[in-house]
C-alpha positions as a Markdown table, in Angstrom:
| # | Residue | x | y | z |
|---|---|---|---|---|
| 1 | Unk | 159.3 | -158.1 | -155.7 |
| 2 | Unk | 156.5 | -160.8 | -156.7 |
| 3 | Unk | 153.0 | -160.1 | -155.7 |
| 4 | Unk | 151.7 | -163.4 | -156.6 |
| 5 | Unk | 150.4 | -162.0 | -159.6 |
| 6 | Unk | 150.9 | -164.3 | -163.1 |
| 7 | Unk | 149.8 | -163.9 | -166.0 |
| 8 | Unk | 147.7 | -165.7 | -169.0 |
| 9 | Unk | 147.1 | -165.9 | -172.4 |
| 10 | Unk | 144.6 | -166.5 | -174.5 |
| 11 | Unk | 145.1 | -168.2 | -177.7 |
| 12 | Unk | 142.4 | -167.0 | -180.4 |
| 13 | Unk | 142.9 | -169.2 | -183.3 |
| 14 | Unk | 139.2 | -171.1 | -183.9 |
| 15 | Unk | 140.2 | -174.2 | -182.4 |
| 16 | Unk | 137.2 | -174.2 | -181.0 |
| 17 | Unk | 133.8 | -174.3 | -182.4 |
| 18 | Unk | 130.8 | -174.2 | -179.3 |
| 19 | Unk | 130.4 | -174.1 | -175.6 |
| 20 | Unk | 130.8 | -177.7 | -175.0 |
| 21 | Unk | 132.8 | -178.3 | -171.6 |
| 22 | Unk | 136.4 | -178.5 | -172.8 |
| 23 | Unk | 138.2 | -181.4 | -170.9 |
| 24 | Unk | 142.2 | -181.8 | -171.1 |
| 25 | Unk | 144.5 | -184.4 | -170.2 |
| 26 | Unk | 148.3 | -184.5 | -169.3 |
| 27 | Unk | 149.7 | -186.5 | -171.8 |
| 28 | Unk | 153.1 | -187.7 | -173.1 |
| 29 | Unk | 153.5 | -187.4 | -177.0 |
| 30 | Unk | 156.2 | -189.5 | -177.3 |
| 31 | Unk | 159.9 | -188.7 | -179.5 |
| 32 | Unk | 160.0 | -188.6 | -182.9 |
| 33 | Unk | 156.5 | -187.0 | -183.7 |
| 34 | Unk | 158.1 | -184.2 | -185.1 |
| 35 | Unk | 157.1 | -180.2 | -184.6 |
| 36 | Unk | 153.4 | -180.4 | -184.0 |
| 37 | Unk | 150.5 | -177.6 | -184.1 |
| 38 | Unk | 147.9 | -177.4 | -182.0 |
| 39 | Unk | 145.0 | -179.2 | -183.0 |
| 40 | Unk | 146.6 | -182.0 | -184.2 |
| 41 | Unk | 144.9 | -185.2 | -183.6 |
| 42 | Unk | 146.2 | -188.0 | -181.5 |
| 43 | Unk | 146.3 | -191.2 | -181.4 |
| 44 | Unk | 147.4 | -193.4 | -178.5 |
| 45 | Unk | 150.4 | -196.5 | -179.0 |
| 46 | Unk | 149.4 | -199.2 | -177.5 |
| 47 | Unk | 152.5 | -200.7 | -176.1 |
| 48 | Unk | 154.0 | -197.3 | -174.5 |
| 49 | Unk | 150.5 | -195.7 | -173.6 |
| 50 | Unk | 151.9 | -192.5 | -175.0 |
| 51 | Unk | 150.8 | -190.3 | -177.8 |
| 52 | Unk | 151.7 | -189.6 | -181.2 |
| 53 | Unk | 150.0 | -187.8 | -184.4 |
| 54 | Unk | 146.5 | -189.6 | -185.3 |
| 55 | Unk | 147.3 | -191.8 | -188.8 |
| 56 | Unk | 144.4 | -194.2 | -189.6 |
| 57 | Unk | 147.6 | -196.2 | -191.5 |
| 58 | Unk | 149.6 | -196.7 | -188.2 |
| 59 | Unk | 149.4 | -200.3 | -187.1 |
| 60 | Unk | 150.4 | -199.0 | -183.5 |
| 61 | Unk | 147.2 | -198.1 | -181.7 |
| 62 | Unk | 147.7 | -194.3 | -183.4 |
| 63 | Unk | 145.4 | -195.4 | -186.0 |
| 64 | Unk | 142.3 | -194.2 | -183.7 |
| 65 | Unk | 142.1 | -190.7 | -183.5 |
| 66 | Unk | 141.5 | -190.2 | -179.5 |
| 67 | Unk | 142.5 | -186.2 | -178.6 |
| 68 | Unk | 142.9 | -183.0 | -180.2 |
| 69 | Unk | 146.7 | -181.4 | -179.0 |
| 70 | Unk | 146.2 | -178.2 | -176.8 |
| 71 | Unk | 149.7 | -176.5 | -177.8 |
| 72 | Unk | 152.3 | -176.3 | -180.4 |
| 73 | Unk | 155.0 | -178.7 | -179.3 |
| 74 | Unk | 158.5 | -180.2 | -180.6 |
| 75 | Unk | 158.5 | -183.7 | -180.2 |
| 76 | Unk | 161.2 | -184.5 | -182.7 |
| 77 | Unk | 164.3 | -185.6 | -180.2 |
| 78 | Unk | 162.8 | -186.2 | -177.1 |
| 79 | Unk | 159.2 | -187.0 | -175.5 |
| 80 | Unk | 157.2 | -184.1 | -174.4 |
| 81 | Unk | 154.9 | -183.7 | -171.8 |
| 82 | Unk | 151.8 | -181.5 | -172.8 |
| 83 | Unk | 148.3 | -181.5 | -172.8 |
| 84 | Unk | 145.1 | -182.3 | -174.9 |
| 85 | Unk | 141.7 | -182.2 | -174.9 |
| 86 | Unk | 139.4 | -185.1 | -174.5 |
| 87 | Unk | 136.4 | -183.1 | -174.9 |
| 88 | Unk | 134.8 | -179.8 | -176.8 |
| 89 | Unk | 134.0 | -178.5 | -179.8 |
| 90 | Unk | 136.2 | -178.2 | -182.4 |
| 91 | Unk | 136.5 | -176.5 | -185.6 |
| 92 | Unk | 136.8 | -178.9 | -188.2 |
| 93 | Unk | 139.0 | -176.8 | -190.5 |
| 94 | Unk | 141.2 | -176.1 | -187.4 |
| 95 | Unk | 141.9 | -180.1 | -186.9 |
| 96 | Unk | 145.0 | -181.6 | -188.3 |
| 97 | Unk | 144.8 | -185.3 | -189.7 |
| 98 | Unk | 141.1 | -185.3 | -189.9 |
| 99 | Unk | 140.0 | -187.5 | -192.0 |
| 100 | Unk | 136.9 | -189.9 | -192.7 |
| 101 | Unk | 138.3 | -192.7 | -190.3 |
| 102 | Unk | 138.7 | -189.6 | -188.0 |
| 103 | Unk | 135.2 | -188.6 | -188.0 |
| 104 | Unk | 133.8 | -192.1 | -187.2 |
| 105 | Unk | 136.5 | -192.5 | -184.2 |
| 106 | Unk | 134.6 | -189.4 | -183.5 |
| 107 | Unk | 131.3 | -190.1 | -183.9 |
| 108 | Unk | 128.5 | -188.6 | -181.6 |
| 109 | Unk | 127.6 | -191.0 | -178.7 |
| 110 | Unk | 131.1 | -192.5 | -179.1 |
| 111 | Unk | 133.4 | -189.6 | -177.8 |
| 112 | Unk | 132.7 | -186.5 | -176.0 |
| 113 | Unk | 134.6 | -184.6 | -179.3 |
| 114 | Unk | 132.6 | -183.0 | -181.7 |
| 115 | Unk | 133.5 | -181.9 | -184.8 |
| 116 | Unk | 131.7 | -178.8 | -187.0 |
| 117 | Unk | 131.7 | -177.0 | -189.7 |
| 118 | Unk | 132.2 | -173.2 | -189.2 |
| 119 | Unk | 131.0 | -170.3 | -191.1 |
């Protein structure tokens, strides 16, 4: 018989580095970006408007680094549907593709992410 009740977990893995609101986003990371951890760093393509791993080489619109991915996903044969956040705290060891170019897409007063060093 179902009560209505549900369940949730909660994923402990230092993603997160402050109270800062977290904001997510439904997004679309689109086929071909392999099997990706959360706390990846996206980047969004221009021409599609979907998502794919942050690489400040890509020529695509990708290059800027925009969200941090919420869940661990398989994107290598097909689009997925998932979510990110577009705003929080994050542990800067915890971020995937961070980079220099990263940090200045990411720069205080430019994006409601911030990146820090934890101890």
């Amino acid at each position: 018989m179902d009560y209505g009740i549900t369940t949730q977990s909660k994923i402990i893995d230092n993603l997160f580095a402050g109270d800062f609101p977290k904001v997510s986003l439904p997004v679309t990371v689109v086929s071909g970006s392999g099997v990706l951890i959360r706390g990846t760093l996206l980047g969004k393509v221009t021409a599609s408007g979907k998502y794919k791993p942050y690489n400040n080489a890509n020529v695509d619109g990708s290059e800027t680094a925009k969200l941090v991915l919420a869940e661990d996903i398989d994107a290598t044969s097909a689009d997925v549907k998932t979510t990110a956040f577009a705003a929080g705290e994050f542990n800067e060891a915890k971020l995937i593709g961070l980079d220099a170019a990263a940090r200045v897409d990411f720069e205080p007063g430019t994006s409601p992410i911030f990146i820090k060093k934890v101890y």
